[in-house]
LUMVOKE-671877 format. One record per residue: residue in three letters; x, y, z of N, C-alpha, C in turn. Coordinates in steps of 0.02 Angstrom, whole numbers, plus 50000, padded with zeros to 5 digits. Example, Ala and Ser with C-alpha at 12.3 -4.5 7.8 and 13.67 -1.06 7.14 Angstrom:
ALA506604971650390506154977550390506604983550390
SER506424988850354506844994750357506455000250394
This chain:
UNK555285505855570554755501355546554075503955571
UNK553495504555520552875509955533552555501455591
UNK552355505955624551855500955693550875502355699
UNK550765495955719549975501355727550115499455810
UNK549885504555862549605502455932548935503155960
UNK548745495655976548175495255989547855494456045
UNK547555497856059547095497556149546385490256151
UNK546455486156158545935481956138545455480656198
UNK544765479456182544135480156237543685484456228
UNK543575486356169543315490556139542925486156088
UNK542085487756080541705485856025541915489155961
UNK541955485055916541635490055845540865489755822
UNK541035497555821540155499655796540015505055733
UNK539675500255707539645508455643539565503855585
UNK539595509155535539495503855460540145505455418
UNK540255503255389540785501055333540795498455268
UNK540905501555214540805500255165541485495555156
UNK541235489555114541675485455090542225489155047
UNK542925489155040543335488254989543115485954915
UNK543445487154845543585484454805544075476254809
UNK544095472254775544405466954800544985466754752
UNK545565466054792546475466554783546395461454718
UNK546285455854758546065448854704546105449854625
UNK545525456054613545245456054561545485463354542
UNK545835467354559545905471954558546675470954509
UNK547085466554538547765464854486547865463054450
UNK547295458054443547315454954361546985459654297
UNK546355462554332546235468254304546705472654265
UNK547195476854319547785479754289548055476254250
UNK548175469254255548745467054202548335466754125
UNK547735464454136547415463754070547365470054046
UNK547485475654052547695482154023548005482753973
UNK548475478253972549325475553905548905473053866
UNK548235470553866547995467953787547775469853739
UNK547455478853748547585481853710547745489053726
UNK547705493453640547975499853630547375504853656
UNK546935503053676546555508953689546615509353776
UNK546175515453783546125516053851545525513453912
UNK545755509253967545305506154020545275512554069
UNK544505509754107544535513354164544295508554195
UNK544635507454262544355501454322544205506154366
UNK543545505254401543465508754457543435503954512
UNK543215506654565543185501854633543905498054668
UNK544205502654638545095499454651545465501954735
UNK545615494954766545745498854818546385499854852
UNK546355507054863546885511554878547415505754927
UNK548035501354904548275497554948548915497454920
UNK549545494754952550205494554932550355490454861
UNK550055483954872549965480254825549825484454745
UNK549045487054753549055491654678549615494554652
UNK549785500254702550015504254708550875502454669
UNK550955495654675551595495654660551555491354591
UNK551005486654584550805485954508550575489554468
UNK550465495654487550395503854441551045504254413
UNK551505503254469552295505354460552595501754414
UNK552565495254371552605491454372552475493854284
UNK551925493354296551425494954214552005501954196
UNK551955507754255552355513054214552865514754204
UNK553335508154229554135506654200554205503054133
UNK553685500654098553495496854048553255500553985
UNK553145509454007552935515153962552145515353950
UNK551675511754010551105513354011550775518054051
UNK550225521654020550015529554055549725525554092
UNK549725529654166549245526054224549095533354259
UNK548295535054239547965540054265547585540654320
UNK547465542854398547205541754439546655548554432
UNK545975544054405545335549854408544975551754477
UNK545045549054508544785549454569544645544354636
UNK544665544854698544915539754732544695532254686
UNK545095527854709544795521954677544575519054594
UNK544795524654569544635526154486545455526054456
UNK545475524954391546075524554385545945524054298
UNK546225527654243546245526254173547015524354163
UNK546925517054105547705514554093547765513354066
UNK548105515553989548215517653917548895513053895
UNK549025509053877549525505553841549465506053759
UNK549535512253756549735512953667550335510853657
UNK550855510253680551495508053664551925506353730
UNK552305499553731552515498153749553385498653752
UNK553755501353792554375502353794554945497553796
UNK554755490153849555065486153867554565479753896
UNK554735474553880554335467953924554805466353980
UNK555435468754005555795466854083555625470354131
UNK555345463754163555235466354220555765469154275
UNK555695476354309556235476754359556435470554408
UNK557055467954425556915463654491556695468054556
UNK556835471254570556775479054613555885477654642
UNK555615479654576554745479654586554455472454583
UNK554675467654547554515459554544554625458154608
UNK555125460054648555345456054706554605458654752
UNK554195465354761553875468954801553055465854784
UNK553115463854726552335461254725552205454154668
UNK551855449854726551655444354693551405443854640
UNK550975446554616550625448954563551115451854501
UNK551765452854501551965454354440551745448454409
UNK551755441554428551985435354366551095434754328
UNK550855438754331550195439754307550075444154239
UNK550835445354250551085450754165551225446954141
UNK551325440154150551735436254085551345434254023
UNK550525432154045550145430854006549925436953973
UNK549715443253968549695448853933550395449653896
UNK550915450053930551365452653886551525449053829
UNK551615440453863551795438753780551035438353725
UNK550545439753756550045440053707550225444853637
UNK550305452953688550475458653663551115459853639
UNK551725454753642552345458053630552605452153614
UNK552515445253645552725438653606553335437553649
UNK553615441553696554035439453758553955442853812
UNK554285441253875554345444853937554925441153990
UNK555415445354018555775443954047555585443854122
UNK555585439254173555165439454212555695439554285
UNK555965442054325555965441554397555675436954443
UNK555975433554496555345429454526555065435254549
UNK554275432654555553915436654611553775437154659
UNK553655440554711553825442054780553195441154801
UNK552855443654860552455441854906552555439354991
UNK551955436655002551945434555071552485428155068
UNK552645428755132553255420355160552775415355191
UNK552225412055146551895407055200552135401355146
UNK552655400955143552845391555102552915393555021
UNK553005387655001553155387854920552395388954884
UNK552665394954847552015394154787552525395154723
UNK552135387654709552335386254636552225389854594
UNK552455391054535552625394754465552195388854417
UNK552395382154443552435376654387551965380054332
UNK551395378154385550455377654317550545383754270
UNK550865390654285550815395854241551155394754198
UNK551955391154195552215391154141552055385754098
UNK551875379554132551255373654084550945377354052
UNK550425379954079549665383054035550105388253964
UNK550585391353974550835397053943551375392453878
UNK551725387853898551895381853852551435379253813
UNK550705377753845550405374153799550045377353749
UNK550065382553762549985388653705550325391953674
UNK550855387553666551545389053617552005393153658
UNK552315395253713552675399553744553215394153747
UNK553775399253738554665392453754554965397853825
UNK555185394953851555305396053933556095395753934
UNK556445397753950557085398653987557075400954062
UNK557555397054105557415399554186558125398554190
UNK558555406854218559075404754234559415410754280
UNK558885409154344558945415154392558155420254356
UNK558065420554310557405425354269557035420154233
UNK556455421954240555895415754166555835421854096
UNK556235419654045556205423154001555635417953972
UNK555105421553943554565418253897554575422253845
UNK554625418153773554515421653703553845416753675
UNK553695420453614553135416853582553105418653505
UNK553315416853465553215420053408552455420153379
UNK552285415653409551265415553394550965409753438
UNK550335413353496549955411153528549495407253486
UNK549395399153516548835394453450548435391753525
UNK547725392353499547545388353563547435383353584
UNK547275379953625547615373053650547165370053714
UNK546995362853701546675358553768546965360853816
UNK546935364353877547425364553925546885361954008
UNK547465356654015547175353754092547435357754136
UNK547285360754187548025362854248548195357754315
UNK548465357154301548805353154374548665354854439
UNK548375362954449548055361954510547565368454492
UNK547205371754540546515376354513546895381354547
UNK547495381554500547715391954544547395395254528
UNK547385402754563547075406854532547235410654481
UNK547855411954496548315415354451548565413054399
UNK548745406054389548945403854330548145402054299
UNK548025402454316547275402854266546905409954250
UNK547265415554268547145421354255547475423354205
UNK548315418954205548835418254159548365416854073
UNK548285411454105548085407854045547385411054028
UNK546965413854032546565417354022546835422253967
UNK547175427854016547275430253957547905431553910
UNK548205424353900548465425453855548225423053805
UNK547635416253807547055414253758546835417653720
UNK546435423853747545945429753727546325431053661
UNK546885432453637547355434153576547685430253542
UNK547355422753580547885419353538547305415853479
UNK547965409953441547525409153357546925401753385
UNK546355403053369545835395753381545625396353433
UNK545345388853458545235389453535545435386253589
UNK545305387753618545725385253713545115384153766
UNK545185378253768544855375153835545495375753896
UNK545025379853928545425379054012545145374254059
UNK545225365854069544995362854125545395364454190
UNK544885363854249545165363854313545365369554328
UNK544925374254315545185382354306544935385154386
UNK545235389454391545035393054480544325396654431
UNK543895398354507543225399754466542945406254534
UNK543535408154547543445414354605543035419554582
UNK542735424254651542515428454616543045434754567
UNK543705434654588544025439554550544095436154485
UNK544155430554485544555424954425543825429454377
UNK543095430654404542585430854370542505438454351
UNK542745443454389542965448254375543145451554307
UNK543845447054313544565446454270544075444854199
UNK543595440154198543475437054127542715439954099
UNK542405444354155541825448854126542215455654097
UNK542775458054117542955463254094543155462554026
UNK543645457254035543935453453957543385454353894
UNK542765452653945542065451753884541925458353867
UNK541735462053923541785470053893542435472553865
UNK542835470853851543325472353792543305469553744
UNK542935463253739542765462653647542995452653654
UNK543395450953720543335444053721543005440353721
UNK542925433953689542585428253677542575422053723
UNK542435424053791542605418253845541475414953861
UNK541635408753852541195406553886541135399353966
UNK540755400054005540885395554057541045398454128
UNK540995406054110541035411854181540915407154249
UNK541435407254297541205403654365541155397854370
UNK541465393154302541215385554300542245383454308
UNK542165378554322543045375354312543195376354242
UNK542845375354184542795374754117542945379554094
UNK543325383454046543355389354022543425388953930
UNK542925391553902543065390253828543355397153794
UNK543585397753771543735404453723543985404353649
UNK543665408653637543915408253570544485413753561
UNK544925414053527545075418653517545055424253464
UNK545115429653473545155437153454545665439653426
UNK545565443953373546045447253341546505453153378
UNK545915457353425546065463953461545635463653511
UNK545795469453555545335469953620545145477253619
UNK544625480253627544775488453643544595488853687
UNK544705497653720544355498353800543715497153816
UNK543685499553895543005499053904543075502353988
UNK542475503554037542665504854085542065499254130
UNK542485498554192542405493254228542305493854306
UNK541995490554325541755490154417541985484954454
UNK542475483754469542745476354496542095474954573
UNK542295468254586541525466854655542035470354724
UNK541635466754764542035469654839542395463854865
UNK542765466754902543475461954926543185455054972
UNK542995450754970542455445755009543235443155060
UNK543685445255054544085442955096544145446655170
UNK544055453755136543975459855181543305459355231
UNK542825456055194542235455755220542245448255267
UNK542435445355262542675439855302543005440855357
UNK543685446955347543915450555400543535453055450
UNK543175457455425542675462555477542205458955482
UNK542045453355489541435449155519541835445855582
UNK542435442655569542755441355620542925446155677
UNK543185454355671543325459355706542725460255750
UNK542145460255731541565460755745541495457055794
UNK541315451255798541205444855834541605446955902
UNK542345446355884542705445655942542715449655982
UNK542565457155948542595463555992541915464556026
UNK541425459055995540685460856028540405467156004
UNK540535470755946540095475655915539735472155870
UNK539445478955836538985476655791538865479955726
UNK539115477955678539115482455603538955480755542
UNK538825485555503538695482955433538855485155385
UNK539025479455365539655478855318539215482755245
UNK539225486055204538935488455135539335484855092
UNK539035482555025538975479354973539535474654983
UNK539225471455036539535462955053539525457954989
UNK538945459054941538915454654900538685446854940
UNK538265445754976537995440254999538005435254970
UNK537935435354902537875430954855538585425054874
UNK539205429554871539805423854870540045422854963
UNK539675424155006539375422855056539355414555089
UNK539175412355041538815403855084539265400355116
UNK539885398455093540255394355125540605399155187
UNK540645404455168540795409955231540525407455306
UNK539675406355282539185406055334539065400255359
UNK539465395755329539355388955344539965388355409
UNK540605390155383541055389155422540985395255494
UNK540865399355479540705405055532540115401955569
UNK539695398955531539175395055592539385390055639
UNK539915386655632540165382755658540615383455730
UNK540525392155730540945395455760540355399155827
UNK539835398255811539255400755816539215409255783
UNK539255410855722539515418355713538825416155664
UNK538475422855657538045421855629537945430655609
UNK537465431555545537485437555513536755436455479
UNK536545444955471535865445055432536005449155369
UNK535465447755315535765449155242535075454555235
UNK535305462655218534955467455219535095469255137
UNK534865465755101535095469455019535825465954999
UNK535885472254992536915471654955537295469355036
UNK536965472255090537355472655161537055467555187
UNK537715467755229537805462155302537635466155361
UNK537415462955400537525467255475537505458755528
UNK538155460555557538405456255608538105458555666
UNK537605456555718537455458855781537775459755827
UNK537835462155894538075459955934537715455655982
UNK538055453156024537765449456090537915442456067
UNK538415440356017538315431455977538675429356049
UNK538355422856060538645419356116539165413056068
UNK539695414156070540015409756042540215404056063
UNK540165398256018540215390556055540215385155987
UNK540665382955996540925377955930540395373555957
UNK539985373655883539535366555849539595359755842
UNK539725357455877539995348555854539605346855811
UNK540105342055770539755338055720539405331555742
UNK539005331355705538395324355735538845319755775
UNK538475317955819538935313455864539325316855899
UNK539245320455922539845325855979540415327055930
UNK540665323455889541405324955867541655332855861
UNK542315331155864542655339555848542375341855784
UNK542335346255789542155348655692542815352855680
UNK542855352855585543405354955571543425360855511
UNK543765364155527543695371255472544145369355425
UNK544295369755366544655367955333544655372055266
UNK545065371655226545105375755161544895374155098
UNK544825375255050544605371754970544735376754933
UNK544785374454872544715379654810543985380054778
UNK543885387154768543025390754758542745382654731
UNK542255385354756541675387654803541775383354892
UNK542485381854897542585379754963542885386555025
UNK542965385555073543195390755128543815393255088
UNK543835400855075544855401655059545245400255103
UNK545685398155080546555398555117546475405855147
UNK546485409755111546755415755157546325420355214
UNK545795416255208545405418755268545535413155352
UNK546075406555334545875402955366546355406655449
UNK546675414255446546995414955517546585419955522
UNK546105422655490545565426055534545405420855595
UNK544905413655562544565408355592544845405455639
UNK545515405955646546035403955724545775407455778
UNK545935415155770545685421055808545055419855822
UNK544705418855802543665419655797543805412655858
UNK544145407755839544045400455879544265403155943
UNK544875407055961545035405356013544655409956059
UNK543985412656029543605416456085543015413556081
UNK542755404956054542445402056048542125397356120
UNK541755396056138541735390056213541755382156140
UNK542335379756156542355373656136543095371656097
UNK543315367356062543675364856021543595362655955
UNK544145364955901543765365855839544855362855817
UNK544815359255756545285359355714545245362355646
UNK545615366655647546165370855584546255368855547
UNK546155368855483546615364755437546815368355375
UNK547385371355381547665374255307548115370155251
UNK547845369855193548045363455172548565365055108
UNK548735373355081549035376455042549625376355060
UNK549795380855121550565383355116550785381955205
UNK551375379255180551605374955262551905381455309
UNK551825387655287552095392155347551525397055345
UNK551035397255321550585400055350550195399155429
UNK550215393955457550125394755515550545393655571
UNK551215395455561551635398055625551525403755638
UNK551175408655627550905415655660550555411355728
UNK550155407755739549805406355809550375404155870
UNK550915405955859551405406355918551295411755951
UNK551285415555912551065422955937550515424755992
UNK549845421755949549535419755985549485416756045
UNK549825411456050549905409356122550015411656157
UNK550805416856136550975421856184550485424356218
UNK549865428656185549515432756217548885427456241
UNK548775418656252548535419556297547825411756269
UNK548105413756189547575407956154548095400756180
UNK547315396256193547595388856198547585384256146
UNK548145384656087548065382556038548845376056038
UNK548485370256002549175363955984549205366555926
UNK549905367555910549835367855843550305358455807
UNK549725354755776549955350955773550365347755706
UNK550285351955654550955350455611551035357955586
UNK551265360155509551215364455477550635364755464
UNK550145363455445549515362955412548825365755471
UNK549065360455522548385360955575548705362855632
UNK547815366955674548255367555726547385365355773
UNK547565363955844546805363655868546695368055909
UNK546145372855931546125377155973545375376956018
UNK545955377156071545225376456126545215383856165
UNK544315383456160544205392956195543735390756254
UNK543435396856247543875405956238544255406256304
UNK544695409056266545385411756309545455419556309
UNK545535421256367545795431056371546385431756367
UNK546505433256300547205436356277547255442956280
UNK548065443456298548095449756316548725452356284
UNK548685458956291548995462756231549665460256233
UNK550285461056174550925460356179551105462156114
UNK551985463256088552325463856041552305461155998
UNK551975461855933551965456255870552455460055816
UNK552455457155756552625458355702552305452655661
UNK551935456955591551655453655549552075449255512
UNK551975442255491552425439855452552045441255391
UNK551415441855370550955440755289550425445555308
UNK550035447455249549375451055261548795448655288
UNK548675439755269548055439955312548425437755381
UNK548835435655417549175434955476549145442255516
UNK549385446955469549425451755510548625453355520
UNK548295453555490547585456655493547335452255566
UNK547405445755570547205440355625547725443055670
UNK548125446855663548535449355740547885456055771
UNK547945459455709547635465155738546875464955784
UNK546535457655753545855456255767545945456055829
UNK546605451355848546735448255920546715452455966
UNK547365457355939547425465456000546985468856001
UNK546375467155957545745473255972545335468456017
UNK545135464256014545025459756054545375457156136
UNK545855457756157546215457156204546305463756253
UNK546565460256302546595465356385547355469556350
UNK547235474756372547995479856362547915479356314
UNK548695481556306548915487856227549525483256207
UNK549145480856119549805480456072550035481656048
UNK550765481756021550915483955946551125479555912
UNK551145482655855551075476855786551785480555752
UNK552075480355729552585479655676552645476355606
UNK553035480455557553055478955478552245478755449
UNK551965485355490551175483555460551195485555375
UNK551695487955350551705486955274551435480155242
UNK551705473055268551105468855260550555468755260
UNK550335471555320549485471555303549225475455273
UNK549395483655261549275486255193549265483855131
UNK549565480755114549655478255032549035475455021
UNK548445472355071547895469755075547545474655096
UNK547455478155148546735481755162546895489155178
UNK546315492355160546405498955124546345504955184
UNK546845506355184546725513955259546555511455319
UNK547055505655348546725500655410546325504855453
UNK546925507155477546925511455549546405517255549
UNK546485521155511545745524955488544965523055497
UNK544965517155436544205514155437544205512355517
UNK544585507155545544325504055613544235511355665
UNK544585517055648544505522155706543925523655695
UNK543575525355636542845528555618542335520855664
UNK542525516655676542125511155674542085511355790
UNK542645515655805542385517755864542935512755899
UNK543565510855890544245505855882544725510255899
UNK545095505955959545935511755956546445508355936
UNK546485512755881547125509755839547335515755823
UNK547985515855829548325522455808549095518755754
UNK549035522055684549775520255655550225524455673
UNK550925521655689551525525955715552025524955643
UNK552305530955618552925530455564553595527355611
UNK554045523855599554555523155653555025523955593
């Protein structure tokens, strides 16, 4: 099992260019299946995740050309098969993001569950709603076979603001007959990504970034070539790394803009950042100390769907707390095993209750010190690594294949950044 070992007590210093964002980077690929000509996405970043939804597309008989780092041309003139391997479905979450292209393009798809991180149940439901209400008939029996003999479009409410089943439903709209209102739609920046590219291929979406999504639909789509934004999750990461290790860096084409609620909750933390253009630069010297809310009360970090804090940044914000002077409550409100990783934590030293699945409270700063982890998920593992760069002695981390599938050449970027981290093959 590949390991990273880390020497922690060490600043990071240096600059860093943001990533492409994973987010926006998969749905991207999948909207590839809508038409016959050829895409080029650039800004794609080099991670396990892509890497295996490439694989994915070219068991299906689509050309997938790599022009240069981060560049990529992907040609679906003909399609071979709509089944998905279970093999590759099981390896990435993101297959069930083919379902809406394929039956656009082919009118079925045999589907695998899809795999991913173990932090609790993520529902399927809303994708196969939205994909029903646009005429799709569903069979589940061990596989979701979806057929369609013709996409019509359709009022569609969703039952909750995924991202993905609203990426679903996106584009399988774009081809289908009339139009389709998407209420209660995720309004992320990839979700926004996903539906400017659509437009540079010839789709008819209006309401970019709003819950609301109108579209009309389209006969055909042709290519086009494309710049996805930067990974704001990644950049959330290395603001936290920053902080705890007491360096000081800047981050390039942060995209500030999708920024605010970042800075709201990081203020709370006392973490604070200056906006130079496209870049961030995190200082050093932040004296950290949880903000009470009016009236002394605890204040509380908590999660939302856009334009609220993400879920998946919320085990960076554990880490950042427990080197905080004060007490702050957690609150992850998505998936009930995402925060049993802060056991771990304890081990090395944080004083954290964890008081159900959801919340946990953490009182700082505490000197944690190095010890044996293993990643259970990608942003978990990333909040391990923050910890051991941050902490007395040397850790190692295990199954860092998790945290690859999210961020791009870990161990590399953080060494240039003046960090000891070394990856071991085992």
């Amino acid at each position: 099992m590949d390991q990273y070992q880390i020497e922690g007590g060490f600043p990071a210093k240096g600059r860093i260019r943001a990533s492409g964002n994973k987010n926006a980077a998969l749905p991207c690929i999948a909207a590839t299946l809508l038409t016959d000509e050829p895409v080029v996405i650039r800004n794609i970043p080099e991670i396990k995740d892509v890497k295996v939804m490439f694989t994915v597309l070219e068991s299906l008989g689509v050309s997938v050309e790599r022009l240069e780092a981060g560049a990529y041309r992907v040609h679906t003139l003909n399609l071979s098969s709509s089944e998905i391997s279970p093999e590759l479905a099981g390896r990435v979450r993101a297959s069930i993001l083919l379902a809406g292209p394929l039956l656009a393009r082919t009118g079925r798809i045999v589907l695998p569950p899809p795999g991913g991180d173990v932090i609790g149940r993520r529902r399927l439901d809303t994708h196969f709603l939205a994909l029903r209400g646009l005429g799709a008939h569903l069979e589940a029996d061990g596989v979701y076979k979806l057929r369609a003999n013709k996409l019509v479009g359709d009022h569609l409410f969703l039952d909750e603001a995924s991202v993905t089943a609203t990426e679903n439903a996106i584009m399988a709209s774009v081809l289908s007959e009339g139009h389709t209102t998407i209420e209660n739609a995720a309004s992320e920046p990839h979700v926004q990504d996903l539906c400017n590219m659509l437009v540079d291929m010839g789709a008819k979406i209006i309401g970019i970034g709003s819950n609301i999504l109108r579209i009309e639909g389209v006969k055909r789509l042709h290519g086009t070539e494309f710049v996805i934004g930067s990974d704001y999750m990644e950049i959330g990461s290395l603001i936290g790394l920053a902080t705890v290790t007491h360096g000081e860096l800047i981050i390039e084409k942060a995209q500030p803009q999708h920024l605010k609620m970042f800075r709201l909750a990081f203020n709370k933390l006392g973490v604070h950042w200056e906006t130079e253009g496209d870049d961030i630069r995190v200082p050093s010297g932040q004296s950290l100390a949880v903000v009470p809310d009016f009236g002394g009360m605890i204040p509380r970090i908590d999660d939302a769907p856009w334009p609220g804090f993400p879920a998946d940044l919320i085990s960076i914000m554990v880490v950042v707390a427990t080197q905080a002077v004060g007490t702050v409550l957690i609150h992850e409100k998505m998936y009930e095993s995402r925060m049993y990783f802060v056991d771990r934590l304890i081990e090395m030293g944080a004083r954290i209750i964890l008081c159900d699945p959801h919340r946990a409270v953490v009182s700082g700063p505490s000197r944690l010190r190095g010890s044996e982890l293993v990643s259970p998920d990608v942003r978990a593992g990333m909040a391990m690594v923050i910890a051991a760069l941050a902490a007395e002695g040397t850790s190692v981390i295990s199954n860092v294949y998790q945290i690859e599938r999210g961020y791009e050449n870990l161990a590399d970027r953080l060494q240039n950044l003046g960090l000891r981290i070394a990856r071991r093959s085992g």
